[in-house]
C-alpha positions, 0 to 999 in steps of 0.5 A: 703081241710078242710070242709069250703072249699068244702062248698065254692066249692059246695054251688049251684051258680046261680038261685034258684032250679027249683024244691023242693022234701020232702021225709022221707028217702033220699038214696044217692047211688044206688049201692050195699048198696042203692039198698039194703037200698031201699028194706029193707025200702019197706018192713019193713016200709011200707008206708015210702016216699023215693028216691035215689039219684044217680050220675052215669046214672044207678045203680051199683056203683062199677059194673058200674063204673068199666070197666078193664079187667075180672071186677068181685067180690073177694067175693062169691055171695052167701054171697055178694049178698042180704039175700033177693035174692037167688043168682044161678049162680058161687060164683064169679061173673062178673060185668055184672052178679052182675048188672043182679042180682041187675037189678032183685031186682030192677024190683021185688020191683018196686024200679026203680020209686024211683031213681033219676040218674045224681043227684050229691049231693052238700051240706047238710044242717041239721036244728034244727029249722025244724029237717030234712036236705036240700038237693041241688044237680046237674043234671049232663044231664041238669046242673039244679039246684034241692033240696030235704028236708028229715028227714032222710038220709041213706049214701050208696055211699061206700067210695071212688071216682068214677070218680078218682083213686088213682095213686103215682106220680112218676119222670119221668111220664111225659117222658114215650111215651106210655099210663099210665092207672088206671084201674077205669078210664079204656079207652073203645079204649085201645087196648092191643093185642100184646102189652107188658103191666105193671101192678102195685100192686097185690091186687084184681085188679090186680089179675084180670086184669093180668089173663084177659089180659093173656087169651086175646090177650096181647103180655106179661103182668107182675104183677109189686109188691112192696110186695108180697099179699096173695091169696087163689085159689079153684074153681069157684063152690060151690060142696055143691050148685051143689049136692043140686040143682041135687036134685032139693032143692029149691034155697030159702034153697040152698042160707040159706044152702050156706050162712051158710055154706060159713060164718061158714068157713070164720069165722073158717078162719079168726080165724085161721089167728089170733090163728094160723098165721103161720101155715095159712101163710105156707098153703097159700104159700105152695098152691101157690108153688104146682101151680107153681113149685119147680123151681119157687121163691115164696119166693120173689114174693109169701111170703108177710112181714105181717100176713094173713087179716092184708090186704085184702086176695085176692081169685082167682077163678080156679087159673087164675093168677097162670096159666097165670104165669105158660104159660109164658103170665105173670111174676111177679117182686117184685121191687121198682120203681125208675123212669118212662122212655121213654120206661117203668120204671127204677127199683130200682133194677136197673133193667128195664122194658119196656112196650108200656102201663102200668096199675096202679092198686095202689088203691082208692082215699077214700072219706068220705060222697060222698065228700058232704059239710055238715053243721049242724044249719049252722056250717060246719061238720067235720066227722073226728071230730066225734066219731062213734057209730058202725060205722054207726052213728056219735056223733052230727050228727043227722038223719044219718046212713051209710052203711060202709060194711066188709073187711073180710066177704062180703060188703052186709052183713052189709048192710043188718045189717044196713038195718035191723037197720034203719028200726027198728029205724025209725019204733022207732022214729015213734011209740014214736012221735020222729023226731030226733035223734043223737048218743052221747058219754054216762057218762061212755064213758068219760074217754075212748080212742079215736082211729082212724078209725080202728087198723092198726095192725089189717087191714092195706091196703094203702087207709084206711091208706092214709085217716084215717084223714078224717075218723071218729075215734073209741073208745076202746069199741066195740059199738064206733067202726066199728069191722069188726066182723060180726060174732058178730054184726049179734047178736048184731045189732037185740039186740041194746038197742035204750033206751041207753043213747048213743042216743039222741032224739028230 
């Protein structure tokens, strides 16, 4: 659906809005990033005006919404959670653990007051004329009709829908008699114990689920693969963390100490996959071969076609997946599907499995912008025309920033970075008397290469690559481009020269 049409869809029908708000800085999002965004304009813009709008009836985004079996992060806490906020319990948390931890930051820094819930942005409008943006939203409990202006907006609703995942349709689903289900939109009535269960994919969330169901009740669960995922195991614990808290060192320090630690490792990792791949790779696989056995054949279903973090690289905690394949409860198959049946699936193999329910953990149905129809001096904006300038501002698209975190390193870092980021522009424009800004490509930037959103030979995963159209595109030089390096960006984002000629201001 091209931009016209979801302007179409979403334009606010009938009376007038019951109420107009104006604020220096909108927030759209209250989960992880929006939560974050909020602190870091409290305290490094005092005296800025704000409110976060949020869709859901409570804060969490992903830790909300998510509600499958043994829901948890698949990056440590310690460097997923805030800089800001010690982090004191297992480096892999659950959902529950994570919205506490967030909870907290909340009620410290009295950001509650702030945050609108069941506000789900319809269109956004910029103006040249008045250089801010109108902002109309619906109250999903009352069906009113609300506008906020702002001169600022900070995008921190992530990048896929939450009220929908992403399912293939295959032949035959309609013929299948027992229940099909994504583990985003996961029923509160579903009822597995005893029941032989499929579970499709064998990324995160699938590593999730088929231990949790194996631990509690399920009748047999099998991991159903179309190829095989990396994954790395170790325990749930951090030895450095627990050594220095038997010593009593304060928990501001452990999380400094912890945090850097953690990132010179994974940044030592992440190097190894690209100067060393196949020495990574057997590693890997050789790990997952001391945890099931000889016998076990994980060259079918353990050695994936690519090489390590061209895909997200799946950590599991204490090897949870692994014992459940190893006590029986769980099975992997490595096979294509063929059809749904009446009874479970045909397999290409030729081979059929049966299942009274099966779980399609294939994915996110990406979004760009929370799905909101955006038009600037009345001309309805594309984001997949635009170039990206670090992969959070966008040529011709003024007052804007959004929070897009890492695949590789945890999703809060770079929101921290952008947080960090916005502040300093903000703080900028307001010392200089300046009420816009947009980002621009520079003379020199004219013969470059314009690129899509990120280098499919570097990072490759089905929903980025299902929705590249919709994203921004990149160019060749790094500060036109999302590097996905945090290693580098946490010294290159405090030195961005907001005198460059990339930005505009107004």
């Amino acid at each position: 659906m091209n931009d016209a049409a979801i302007l179409s869809r979403a334009t606010p029908t009938g009376s007038d809005p019951v109420s107009t708000e104006h604020f220096d800085v909108l927030i759209v999002g209250a989960g992880i990033s929006g939560v974050g965004g909020a602190y870091h304009l409290q305290t490094q813009c005092p005296g800025t005006s704000y409110v976060v709008l949020e869709m859901q009836d409570t804060f969490g985004g992903t830790w909300w919404t998510h509600k499958y079996p043994g829901i948890r992060s698949d990056s440590d806490l310690h460097t997923f959670g805030y800089r800001f906020k010690p982090w004191r319990g297992a480096p892999i948390a659950t959902a529950e653990e994570i919205r506490r931890y967030m909870g907290e930051v909340i009620e410290e820094n009295d950001i509650a007051r702030h945050i609108r819930y069941h506000h789900k942005i319809l269109t956004a409008q910029w103006s040249s004329e008045d250089k801010q943006w109108t902002i109309d939203a619906r109250r999903t409990d009352t069906d009113e009709h609300v506008r906020f202006t702002a001169n600022f907006l900070y995008m921190c609703q992530g990048y896929y829908r939450h009220d929908q995942g992403y399912t293939p349709q295959w032949d035959g689903m309609a013929d299948y008699k027992g229940r099909i289900v994504h583990p985003q939109t996961w029923p509160e009535d579903l009822d597995y114990t005893g029941k032989k269960v499929i579970v499709i994919g064998s990324g995160a969330t699938a590593a999730t689920v088929v231990p949790a169901m194996a631990q509690n009740g399920v009748g047999h669960v099998t991991m159903l693969q179309r190829s095989p995922t990396y994954f790395r195991t170790g325990r749930n614990a951090i030895e450095l963390a627990e050594e220095l808290r038997r010593l009593q060192v304060d928990e501001v320090w452990i999380h400094e100490i912890v945090r850097r630690k953690i990132l010179f490792e994974q940044d030592a990792f992440t190097r190894r996959t690209f100067q060393e791949p196949e020495k990574v790779r057997q590693e890997l696989i050789d790990n997952i071969r001391s945890l099931l056995g000889p016998d076990y054949d994980v060259d079918t279903h353990f050695t994936p076609r690519y090489r390590p973090w061209r895909q997200r690289l799946a950590f599991v905690p204490d090897a949870d997946l692994f014992t459940g394949i190893a006590s029986g409860k769980a099975s992997v198959v490595t096979d294509e599907i063929e059809r749904f049946t009446e009874t479970g699936l045909l397999l290409k193999s030729g081979k059929t499995l049966d299942a009274d329910i099966i779980v399609t953990a294939t994915g996110f149905d990406l979004c760009v912008m929370g799905d909101i129809a955006f038009t600037i001096d009345g001309e309805p904006l594309n984001f997949a025309d635009t170039v990206t300038y670090r992969g959070m501002m966008f040529t011709g698209v003024p007052n804007l920033v959004w929070v897009f975190g890492y695949f590789r390193a945890s999703w809060t870092l770079r929101a921290d970075l952008v947080g960090d980021f916005v502040c300093r522009l903000l703080a900028d424009m307001k010392a200089n008397g300046r009420r816009s800004v947009t980002v621009r490509l520079r003379d020199e930037d004219q013969d470059m290469k314009i690129l899509p959103w990120i280098d499919e030979e570097n990072f490759n995963p089905g929903y980025m690559m299902r929705g590249m159209h919709l994203l921004p595109k990149r160019g060749e030089k790094d500060e036109w481009a999302h590097t996905q390096d945090y290693w580098n960006e946490k010294d290159e984002f405090p030195k961005i020269d907001l005198a460059d000629k990339a930005f505009v201001y107004g």
